[in-house]
mmCIF file of the N, C-alpha and C atoms, coordinates in Angstrom:
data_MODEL
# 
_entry.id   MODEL 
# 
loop_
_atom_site.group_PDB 
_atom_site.id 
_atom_site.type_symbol 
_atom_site.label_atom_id 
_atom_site.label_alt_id 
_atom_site.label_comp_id 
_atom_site.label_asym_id 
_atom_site.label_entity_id 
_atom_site.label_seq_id 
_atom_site.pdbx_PDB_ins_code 
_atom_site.Cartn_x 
_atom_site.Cartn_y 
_atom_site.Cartn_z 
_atom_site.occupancy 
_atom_site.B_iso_or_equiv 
_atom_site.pdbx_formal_charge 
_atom_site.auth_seq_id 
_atom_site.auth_comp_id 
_atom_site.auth_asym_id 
_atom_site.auth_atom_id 
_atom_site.pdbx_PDB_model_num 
ATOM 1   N N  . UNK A 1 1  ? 144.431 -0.396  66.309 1.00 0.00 ? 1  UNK A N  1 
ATOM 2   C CA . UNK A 1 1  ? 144.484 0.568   65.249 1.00 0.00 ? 1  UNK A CA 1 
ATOM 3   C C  . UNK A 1 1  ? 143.197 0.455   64.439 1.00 0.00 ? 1  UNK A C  1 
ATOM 4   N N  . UNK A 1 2  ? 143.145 1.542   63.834 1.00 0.00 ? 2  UNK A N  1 
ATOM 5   C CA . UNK A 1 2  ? 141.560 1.581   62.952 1.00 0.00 ? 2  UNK A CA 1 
ATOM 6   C C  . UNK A 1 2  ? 141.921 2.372   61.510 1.00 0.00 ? 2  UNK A C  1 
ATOM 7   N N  . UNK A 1 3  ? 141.685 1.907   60.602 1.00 0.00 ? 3  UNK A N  1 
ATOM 8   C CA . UNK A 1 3  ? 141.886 2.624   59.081 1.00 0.00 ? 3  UNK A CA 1 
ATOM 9   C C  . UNK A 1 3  ? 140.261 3.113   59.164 1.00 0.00 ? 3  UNK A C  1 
ATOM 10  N N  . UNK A 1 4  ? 140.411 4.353   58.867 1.00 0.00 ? 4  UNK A N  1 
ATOM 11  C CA . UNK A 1 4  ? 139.552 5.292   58.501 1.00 0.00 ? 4  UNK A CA 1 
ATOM 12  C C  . UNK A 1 4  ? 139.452 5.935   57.147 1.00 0.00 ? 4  UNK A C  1 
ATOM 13  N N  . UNK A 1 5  ? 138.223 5.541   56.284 1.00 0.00 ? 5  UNK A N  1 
ATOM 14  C CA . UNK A 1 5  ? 137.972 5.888   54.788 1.00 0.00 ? 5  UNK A CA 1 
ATOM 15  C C  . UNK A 1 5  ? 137.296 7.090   54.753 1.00 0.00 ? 5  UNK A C  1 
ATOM 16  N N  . UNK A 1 6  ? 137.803 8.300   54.201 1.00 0.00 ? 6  UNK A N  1 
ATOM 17  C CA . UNK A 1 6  ? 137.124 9.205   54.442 1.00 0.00 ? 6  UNK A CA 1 
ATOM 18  C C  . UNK A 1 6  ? 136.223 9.963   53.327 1.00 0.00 ? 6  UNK A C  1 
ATOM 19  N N  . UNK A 1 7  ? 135.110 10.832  53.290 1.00 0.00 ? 7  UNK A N  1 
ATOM 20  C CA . UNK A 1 7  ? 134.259 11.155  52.274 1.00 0.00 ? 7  UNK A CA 1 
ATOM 21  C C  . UNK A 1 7  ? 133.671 10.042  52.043 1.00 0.00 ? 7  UNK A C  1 
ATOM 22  N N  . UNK A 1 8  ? 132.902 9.219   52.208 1.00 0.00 ? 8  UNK A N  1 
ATOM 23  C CA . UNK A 1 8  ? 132.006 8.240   51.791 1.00 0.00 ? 8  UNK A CA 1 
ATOM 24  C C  . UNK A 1 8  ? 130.659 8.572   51.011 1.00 0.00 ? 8  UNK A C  1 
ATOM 25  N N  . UNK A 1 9  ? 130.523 10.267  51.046 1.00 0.00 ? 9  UNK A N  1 
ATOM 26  C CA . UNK A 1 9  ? 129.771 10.828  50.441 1.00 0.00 ? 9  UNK A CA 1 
ATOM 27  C C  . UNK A 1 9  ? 129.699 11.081  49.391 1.00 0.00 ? 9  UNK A C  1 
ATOM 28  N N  . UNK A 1 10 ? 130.801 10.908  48.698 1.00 0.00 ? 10 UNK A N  1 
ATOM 29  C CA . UNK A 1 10 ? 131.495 11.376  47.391 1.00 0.00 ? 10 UNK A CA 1 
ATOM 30  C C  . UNK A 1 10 ? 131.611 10.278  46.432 1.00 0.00 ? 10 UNK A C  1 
ATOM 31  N N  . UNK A 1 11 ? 131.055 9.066   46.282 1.00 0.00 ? 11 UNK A N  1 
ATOM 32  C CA . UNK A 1 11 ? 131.313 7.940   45.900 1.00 0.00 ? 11 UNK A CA 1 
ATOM 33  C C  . UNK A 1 11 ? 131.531 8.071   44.477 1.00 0.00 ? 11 UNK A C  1 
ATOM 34  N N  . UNK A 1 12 ? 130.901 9.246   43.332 1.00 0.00 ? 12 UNK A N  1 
ATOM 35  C CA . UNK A 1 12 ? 131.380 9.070   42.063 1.00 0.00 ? 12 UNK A CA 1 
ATOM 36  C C  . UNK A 1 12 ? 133.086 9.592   42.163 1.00 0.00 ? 12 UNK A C  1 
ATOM 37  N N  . UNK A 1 13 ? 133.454 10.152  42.842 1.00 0.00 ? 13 UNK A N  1 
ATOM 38  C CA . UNK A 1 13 ? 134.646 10.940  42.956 1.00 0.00 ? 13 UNK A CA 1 
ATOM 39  C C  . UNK A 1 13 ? 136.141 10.488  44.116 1.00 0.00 ? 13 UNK A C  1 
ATOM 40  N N  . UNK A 1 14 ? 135.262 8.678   44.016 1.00 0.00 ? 14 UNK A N  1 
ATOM 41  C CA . UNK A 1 14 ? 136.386 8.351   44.761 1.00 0.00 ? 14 UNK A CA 1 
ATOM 42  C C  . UNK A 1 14 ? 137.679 7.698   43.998 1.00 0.00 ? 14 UNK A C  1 
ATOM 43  N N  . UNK A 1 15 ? 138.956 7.628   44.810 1.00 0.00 ? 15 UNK A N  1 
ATOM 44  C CA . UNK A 1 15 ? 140.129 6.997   44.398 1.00 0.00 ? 15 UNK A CA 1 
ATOM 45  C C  . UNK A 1 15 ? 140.407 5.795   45.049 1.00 0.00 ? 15 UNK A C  1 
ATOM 46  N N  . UNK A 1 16 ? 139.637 5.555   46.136 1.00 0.00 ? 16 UNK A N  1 
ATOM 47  C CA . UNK A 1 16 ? 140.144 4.435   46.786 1.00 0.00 ? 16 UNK A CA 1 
ATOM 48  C C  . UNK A 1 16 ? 138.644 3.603   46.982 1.00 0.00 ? 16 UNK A C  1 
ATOM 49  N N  . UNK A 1 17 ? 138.478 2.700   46.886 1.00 0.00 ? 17 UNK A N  1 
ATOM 50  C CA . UNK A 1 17 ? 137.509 1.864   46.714 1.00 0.00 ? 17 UNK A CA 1 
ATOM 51  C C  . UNK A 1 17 ? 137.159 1.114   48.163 1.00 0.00 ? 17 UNK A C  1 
ATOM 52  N N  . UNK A 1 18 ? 135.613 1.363   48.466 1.00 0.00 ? 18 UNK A N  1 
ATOM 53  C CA . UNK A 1 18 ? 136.071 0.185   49.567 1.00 0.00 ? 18 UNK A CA 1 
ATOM 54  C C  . UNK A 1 18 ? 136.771 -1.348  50.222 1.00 0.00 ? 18 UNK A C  1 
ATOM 55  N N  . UNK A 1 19 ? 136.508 -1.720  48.917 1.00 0.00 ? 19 UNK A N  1 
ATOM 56  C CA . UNK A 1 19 ? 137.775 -2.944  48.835 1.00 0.00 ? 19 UNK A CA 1 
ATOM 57  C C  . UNK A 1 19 ? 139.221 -2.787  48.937 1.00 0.00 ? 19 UNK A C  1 
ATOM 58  N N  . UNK A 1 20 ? 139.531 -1.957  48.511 1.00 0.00 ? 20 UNK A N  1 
ATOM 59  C CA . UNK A 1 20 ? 141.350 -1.634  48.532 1.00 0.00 ? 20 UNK A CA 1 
ATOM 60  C C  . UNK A 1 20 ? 140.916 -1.381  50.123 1.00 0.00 ? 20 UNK A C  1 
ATOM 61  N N  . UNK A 1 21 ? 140.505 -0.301  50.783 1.00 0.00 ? 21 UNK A N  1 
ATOM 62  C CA . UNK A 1 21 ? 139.958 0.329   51.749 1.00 0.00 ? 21 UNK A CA 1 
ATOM 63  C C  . UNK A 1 21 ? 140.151 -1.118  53.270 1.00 0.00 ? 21 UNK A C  1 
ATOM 64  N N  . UNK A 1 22 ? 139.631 -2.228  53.063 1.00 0.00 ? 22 UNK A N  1 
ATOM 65  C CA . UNK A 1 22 ? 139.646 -3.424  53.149 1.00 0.00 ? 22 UNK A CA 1 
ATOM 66  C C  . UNK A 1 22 ? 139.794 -3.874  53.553 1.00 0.00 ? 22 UNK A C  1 
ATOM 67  N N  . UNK A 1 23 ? 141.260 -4.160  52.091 1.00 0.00 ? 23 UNK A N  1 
ATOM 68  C CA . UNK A 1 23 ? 142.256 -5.213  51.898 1.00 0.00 ? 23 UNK A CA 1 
ATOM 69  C C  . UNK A 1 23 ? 143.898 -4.267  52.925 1.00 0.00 ? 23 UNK A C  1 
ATOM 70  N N  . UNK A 1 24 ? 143.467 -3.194  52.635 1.00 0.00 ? 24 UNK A N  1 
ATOM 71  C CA . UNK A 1 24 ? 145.065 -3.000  53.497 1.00 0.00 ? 24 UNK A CA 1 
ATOM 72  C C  . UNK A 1 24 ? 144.597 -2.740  55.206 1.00 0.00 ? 24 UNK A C  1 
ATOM 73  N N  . UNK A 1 25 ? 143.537 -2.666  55.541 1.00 0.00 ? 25 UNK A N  1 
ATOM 74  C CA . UNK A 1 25 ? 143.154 -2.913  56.809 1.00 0.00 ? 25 UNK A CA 1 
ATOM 75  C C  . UNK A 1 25 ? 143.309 -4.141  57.394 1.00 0.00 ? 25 UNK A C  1 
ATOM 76  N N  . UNK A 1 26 ? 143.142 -4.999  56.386 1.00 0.00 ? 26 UNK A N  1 
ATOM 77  C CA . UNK A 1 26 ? 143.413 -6.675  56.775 1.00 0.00 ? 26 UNK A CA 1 
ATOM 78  C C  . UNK A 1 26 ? 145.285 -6.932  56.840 1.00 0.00 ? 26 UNK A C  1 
ATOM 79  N N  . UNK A 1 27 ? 145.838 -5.960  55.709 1.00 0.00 ? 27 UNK A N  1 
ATOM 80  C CA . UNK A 1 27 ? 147.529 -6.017  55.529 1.00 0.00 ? 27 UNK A CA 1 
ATOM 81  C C  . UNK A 1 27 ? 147.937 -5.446  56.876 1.00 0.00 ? 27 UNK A C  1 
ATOM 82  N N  . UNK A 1 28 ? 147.452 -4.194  57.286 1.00 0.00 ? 28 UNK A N  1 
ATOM 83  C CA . UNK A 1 28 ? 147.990 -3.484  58.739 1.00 0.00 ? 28 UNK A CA 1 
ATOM 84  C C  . UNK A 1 28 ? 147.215 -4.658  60.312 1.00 0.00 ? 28 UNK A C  1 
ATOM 85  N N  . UNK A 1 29 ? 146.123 -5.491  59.599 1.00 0.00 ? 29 UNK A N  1 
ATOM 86  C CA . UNK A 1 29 ? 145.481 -6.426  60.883 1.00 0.00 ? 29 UNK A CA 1 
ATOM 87  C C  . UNK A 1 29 ? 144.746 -5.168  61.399 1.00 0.00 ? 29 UNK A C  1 
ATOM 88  N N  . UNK A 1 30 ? 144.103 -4.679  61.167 1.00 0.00 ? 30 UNK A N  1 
ATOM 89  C CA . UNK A 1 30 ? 143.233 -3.571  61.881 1.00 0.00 ? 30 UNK A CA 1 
ATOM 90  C C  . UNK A 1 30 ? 141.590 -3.414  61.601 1.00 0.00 ? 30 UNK A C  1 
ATOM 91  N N  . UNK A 1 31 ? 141.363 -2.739  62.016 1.00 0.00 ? 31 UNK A N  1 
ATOM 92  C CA . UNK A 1 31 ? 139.608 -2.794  61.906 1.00 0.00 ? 31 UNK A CA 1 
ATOM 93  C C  . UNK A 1 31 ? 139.271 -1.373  60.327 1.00 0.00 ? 31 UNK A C  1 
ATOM 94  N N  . UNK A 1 32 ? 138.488 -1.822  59.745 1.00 0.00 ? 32 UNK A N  1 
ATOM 95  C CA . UNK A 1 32 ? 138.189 -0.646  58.685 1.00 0.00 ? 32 UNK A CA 1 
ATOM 96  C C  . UNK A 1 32 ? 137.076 0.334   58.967 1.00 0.00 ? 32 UNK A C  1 
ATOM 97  N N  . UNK A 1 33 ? 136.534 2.135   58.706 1.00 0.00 ? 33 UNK A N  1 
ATOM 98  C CA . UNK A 1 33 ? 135.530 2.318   58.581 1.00 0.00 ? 33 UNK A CA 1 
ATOM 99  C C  . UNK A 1 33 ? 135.432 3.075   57.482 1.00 0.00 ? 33 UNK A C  1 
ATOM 100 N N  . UNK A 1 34 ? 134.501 3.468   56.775 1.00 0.00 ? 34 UNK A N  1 
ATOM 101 C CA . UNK A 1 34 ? 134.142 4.871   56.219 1.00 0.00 ? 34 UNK A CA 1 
ATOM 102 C C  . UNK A 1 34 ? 133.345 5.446   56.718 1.00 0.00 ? 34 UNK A C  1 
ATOM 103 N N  . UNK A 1 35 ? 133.744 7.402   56.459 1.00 0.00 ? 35 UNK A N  1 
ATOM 104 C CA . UNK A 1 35 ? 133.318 7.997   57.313 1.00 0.00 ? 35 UNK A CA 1 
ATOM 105 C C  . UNK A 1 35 ? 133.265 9.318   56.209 1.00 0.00 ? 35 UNK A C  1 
ATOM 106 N N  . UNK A 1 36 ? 131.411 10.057  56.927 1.00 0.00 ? 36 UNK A N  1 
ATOM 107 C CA . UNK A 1 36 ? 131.835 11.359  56.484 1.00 0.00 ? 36 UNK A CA 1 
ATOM 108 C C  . UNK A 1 36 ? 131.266 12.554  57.219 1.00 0.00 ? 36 UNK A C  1 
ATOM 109 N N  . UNK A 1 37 ? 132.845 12.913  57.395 1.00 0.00 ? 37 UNK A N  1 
ATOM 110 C CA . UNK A 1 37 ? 132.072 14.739  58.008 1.00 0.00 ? 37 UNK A CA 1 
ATOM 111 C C  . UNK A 1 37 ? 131.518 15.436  57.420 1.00 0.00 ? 37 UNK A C  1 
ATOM 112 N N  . UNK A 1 38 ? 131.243 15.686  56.339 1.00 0.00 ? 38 UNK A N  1 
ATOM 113 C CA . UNK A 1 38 ? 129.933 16.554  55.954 1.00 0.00 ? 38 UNK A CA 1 
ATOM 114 C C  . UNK A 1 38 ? 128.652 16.167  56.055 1.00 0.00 ? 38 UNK A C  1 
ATOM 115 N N  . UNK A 1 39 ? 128.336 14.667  56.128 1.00 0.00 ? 39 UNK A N  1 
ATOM 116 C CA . UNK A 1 39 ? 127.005 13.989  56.654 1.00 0.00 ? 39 UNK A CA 1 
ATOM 117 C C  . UNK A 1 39 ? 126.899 13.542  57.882 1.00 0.00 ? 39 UNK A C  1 
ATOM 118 N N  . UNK A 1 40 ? 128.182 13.449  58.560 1.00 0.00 ? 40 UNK A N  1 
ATOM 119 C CA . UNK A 1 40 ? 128.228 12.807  59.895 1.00 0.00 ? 40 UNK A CA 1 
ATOM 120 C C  . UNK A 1 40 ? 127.949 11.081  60.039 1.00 0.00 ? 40 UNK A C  1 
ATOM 121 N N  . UNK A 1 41 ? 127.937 10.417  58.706 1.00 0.00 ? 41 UNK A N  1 
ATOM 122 C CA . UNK A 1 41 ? 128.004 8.961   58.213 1.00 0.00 ? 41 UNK A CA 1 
ATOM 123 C C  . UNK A 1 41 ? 128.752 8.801   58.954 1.00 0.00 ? 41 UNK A C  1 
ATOM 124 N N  . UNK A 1 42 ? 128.765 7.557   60.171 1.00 0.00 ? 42 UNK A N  1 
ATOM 125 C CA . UNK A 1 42 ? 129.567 7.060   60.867 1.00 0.00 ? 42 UNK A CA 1 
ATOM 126 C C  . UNK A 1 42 ? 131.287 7.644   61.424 1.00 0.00 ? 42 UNK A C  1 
ATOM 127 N N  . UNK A 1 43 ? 130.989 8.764   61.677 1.00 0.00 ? 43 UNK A N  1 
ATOM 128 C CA . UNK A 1 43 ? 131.755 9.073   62.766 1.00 0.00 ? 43 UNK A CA 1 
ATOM 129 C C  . UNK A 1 43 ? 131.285 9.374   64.516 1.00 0.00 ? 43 UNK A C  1 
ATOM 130 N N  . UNK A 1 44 ? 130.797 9.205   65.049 1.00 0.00 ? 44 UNK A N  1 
ATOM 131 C CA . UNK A 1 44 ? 130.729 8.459   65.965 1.00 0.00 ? 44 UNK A CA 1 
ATOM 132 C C  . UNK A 1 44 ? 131.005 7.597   66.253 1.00 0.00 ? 44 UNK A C  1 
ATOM 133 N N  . UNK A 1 45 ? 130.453 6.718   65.404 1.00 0.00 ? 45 UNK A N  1 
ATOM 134 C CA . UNK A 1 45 ? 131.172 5.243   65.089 1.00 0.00 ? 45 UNK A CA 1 
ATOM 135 C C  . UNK A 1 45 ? 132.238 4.779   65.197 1.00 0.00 ? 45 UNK A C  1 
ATOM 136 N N  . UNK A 1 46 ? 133.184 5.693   64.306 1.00 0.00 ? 46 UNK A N  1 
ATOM 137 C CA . UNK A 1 46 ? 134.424 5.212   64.737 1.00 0.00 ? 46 UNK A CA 1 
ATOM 138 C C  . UNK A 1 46 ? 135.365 5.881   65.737 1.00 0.00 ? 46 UNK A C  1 
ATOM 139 N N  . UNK A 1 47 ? 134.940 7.027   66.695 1.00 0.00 ? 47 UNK A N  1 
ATOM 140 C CA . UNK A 1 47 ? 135.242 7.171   67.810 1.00 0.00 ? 47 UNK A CA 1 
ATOM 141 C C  . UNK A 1 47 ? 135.255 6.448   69.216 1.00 0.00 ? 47 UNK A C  1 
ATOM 142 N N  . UNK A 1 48 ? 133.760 5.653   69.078 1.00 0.00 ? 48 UNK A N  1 
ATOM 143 C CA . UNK A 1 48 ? 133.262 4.737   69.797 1.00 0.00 ? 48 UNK A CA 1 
ATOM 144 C C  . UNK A 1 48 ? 134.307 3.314   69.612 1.00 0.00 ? 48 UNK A C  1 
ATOM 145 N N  . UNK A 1 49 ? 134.420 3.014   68.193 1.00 0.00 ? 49 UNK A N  1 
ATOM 146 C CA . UNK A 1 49 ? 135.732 1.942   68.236 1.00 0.00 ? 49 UNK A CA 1 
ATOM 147 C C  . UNK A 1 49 ? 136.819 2.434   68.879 1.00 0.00 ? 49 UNK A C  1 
ATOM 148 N N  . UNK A 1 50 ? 137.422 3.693   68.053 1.00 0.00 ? 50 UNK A N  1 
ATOM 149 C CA . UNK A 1 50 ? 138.767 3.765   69.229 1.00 0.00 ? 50 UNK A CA 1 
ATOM 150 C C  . UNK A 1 50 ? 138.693 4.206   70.252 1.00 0.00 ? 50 UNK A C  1 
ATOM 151 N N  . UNK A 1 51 ? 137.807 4.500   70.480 1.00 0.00 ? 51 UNK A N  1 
ATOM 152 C CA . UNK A 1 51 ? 137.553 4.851   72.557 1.00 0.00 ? 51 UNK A CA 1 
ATOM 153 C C  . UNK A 1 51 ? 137.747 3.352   73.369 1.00 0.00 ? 51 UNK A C  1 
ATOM 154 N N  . UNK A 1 52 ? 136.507 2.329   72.908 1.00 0.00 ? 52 UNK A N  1 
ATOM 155 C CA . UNK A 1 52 ? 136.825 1.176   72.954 1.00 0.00 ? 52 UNK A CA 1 
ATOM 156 C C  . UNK A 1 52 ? 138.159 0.177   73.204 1.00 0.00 ? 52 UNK A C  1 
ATOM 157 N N  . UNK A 1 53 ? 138.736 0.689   72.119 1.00 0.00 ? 53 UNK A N  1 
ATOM 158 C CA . UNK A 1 53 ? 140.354 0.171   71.952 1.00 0.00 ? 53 UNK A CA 1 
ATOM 159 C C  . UNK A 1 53 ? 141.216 0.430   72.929 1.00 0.00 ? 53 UNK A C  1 
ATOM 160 N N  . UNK A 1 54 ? 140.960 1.658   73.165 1.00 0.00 ? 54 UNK A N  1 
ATOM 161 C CA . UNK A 1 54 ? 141.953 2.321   74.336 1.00 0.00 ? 54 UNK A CA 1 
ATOM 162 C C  . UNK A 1 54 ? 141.656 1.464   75.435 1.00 0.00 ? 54 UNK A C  1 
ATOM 163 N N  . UNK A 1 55 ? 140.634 1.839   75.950 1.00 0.00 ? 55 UNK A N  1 
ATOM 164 C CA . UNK A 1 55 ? 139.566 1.411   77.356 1.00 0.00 ? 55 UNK A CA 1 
ATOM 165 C C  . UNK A 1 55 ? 140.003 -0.230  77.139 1.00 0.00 ? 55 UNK A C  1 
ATOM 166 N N  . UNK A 1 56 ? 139.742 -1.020  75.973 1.00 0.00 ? 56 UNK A N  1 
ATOM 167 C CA . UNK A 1 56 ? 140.305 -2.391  76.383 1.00 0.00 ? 56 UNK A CA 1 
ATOM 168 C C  . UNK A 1 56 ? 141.364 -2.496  76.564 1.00 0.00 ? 56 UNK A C  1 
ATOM 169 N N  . UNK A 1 57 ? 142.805 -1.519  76.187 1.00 0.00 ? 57 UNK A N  1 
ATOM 170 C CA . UNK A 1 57 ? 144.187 -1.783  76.352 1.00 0.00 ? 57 UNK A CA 1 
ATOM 171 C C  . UNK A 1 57 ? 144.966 -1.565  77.649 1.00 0.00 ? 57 UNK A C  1 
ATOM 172 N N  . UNK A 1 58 ? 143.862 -0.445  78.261 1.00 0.00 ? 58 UNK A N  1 
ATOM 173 C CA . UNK A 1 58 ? 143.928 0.197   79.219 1.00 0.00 ? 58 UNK A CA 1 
ATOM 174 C C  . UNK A 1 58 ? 143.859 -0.536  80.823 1.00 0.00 ? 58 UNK A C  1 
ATOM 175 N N  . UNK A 1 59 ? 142.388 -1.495  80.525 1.00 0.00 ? 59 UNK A N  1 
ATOM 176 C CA . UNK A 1 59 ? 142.056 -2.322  81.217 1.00 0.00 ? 59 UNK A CA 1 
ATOM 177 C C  . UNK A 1 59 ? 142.723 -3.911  81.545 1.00 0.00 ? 59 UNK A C  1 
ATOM 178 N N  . UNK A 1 60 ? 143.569 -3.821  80.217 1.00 0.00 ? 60 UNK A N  1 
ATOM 179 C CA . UNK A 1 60 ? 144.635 -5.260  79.728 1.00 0.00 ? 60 UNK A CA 1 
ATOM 180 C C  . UNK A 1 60 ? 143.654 -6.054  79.862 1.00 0.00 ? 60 UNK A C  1 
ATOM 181 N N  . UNK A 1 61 ? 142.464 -6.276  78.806 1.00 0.00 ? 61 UNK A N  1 
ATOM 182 C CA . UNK A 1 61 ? 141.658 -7.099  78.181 1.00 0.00 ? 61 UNK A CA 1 
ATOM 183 C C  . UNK A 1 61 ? 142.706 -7.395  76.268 1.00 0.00 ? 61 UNK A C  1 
ATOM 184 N N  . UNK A 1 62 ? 143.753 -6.584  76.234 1.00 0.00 ? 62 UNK A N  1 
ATOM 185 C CA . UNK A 1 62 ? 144.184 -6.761  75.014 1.00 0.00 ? 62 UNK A CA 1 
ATOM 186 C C  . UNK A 1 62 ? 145.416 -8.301  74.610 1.00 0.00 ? 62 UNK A C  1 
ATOM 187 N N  . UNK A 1 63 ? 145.103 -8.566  76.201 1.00 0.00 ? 63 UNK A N  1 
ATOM 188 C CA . UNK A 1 63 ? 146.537 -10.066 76.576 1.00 0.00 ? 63 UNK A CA 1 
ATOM 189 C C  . UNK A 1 63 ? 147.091 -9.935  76.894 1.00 0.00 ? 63 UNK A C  1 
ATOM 190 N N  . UNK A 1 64 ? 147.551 -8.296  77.535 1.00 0.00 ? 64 UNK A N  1 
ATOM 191 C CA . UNK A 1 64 ? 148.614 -8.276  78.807 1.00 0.00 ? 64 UNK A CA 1 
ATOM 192 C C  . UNK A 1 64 ? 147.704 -8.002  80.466 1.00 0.00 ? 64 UNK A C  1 
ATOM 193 N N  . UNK A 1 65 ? 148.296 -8.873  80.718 1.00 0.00 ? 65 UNK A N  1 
ATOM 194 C CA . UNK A 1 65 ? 148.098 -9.079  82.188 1.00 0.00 ? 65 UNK A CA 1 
ATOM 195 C C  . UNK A 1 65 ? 148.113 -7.796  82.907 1.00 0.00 ? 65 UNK A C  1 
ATOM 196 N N  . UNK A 1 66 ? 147.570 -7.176  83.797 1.00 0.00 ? 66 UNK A N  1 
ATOM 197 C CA . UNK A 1 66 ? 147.554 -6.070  84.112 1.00 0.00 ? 66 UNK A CA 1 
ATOM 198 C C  . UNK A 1 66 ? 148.653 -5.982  85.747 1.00 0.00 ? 66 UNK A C  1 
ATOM 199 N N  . UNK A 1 67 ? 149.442 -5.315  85.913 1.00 0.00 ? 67 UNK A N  1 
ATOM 200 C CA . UNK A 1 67 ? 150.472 -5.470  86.681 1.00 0.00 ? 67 UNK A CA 1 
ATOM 201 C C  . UNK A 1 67 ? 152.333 -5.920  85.434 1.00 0.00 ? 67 UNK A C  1 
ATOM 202 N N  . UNK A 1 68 ? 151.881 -6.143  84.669 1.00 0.00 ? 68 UNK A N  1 
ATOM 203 C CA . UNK A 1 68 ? 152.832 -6.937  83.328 1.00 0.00 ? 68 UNK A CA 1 
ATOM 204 C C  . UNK A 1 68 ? 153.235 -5.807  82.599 1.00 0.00 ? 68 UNK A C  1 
ATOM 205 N N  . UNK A 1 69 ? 154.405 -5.362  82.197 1.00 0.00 ? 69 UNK A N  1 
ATOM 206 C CA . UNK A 1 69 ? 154.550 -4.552  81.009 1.00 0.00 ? 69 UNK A CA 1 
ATOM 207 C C  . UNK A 1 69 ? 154.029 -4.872  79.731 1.00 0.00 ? 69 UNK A C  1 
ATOM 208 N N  . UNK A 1 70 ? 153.845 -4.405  78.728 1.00 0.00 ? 70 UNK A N  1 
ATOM 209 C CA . UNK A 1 70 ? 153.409 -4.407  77.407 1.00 0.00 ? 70 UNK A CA 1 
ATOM 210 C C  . UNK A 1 70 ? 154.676 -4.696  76.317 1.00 0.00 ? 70 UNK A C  1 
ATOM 211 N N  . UNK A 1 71 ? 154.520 -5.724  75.949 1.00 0.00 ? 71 UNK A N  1 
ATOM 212 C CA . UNK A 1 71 ? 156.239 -5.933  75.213 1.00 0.00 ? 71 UNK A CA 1 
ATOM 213 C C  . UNK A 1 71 ? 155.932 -4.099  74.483 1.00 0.00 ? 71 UNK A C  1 
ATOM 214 N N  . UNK A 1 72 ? 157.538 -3.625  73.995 1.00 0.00 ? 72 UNK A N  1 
ATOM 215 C CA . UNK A 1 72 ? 157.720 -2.275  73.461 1.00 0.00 ? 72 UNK A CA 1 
ATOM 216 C C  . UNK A 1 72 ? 157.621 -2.596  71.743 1.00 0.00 ? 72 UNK A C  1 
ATOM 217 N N  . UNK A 1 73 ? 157.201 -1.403  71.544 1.00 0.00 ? 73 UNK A N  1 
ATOM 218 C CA . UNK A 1 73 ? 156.462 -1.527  70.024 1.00 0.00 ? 73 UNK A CA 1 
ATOM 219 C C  . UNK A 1 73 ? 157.239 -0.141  69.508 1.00 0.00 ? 73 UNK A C  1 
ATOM 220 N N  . UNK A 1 74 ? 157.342 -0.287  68.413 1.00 0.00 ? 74 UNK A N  1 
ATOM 221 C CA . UNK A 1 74 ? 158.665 0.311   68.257 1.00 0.00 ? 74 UNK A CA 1 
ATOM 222 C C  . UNK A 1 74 ? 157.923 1.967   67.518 1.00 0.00 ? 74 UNK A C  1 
ATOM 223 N N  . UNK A 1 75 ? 157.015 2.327   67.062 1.00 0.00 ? 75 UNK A N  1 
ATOM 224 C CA . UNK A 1 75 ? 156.166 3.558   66.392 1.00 0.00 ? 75 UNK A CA 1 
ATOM 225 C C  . UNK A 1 75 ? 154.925 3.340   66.618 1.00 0.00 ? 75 UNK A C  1 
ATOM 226 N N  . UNK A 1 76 ? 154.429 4.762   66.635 1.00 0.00 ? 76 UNK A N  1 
ATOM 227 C CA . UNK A 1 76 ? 152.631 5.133   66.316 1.00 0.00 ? 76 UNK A CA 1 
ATOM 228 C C  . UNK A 1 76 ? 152.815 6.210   65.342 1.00 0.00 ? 76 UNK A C  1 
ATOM 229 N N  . UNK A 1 77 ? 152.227 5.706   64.119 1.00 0.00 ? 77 UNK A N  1 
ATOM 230 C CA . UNK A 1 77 ? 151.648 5.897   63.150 1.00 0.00 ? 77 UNK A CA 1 
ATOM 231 C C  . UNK A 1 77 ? 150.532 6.240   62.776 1.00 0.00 ? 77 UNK A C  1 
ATOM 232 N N  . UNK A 1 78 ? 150.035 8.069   62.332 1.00 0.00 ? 78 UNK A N  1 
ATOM 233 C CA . UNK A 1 78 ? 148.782 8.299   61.965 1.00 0.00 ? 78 UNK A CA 1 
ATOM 234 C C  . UNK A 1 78 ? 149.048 8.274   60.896 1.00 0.00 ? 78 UNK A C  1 
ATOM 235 N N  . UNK A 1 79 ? 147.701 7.825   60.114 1.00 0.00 ? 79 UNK A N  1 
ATOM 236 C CA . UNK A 1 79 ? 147.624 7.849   58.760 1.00 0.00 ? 79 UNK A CA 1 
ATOM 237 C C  . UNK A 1 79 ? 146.756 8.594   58.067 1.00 0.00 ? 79 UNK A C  1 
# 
């Protein structure tokens, strides 16, 4: 999973700080970015992570053995 901060362009006009931004990326165990589509500030970037993610889960570089089921996980959650 990847938390994605969005508008990074906007910094007088933000509500969420990159620290909060963070700290609940570290609460969910996930990777953080900020990102902005009107400048194109690191989005690529974080396509390239979750392309990545997939491609390693895919490949069972993630700790399941490949031939092995994936213990079941109970939701996917966009945020």
């Amino acid at each position: 999973m990847l938390l994605v901060g969005t508008k990074i362009d906007m910094a007088d006009a933000r509500m969420v700080t990159t620290d909060m931004g963070e700290a609940l990326a570290n609460k969910f165990q996930c990777s953080f970015i900020e990102v902005s589509a009107k400048t194109r500030i690191n989005v690529d970037e974080a396509f390239l992570r979750l392309t990545r993610a997939v491609l390693a889960k895919r490949s069972g570089k993630d700790g399941v053995k490949k031939g092995k089921k994936a213990p079941k996980k109970s939701a996917c959650a966009v945020l």
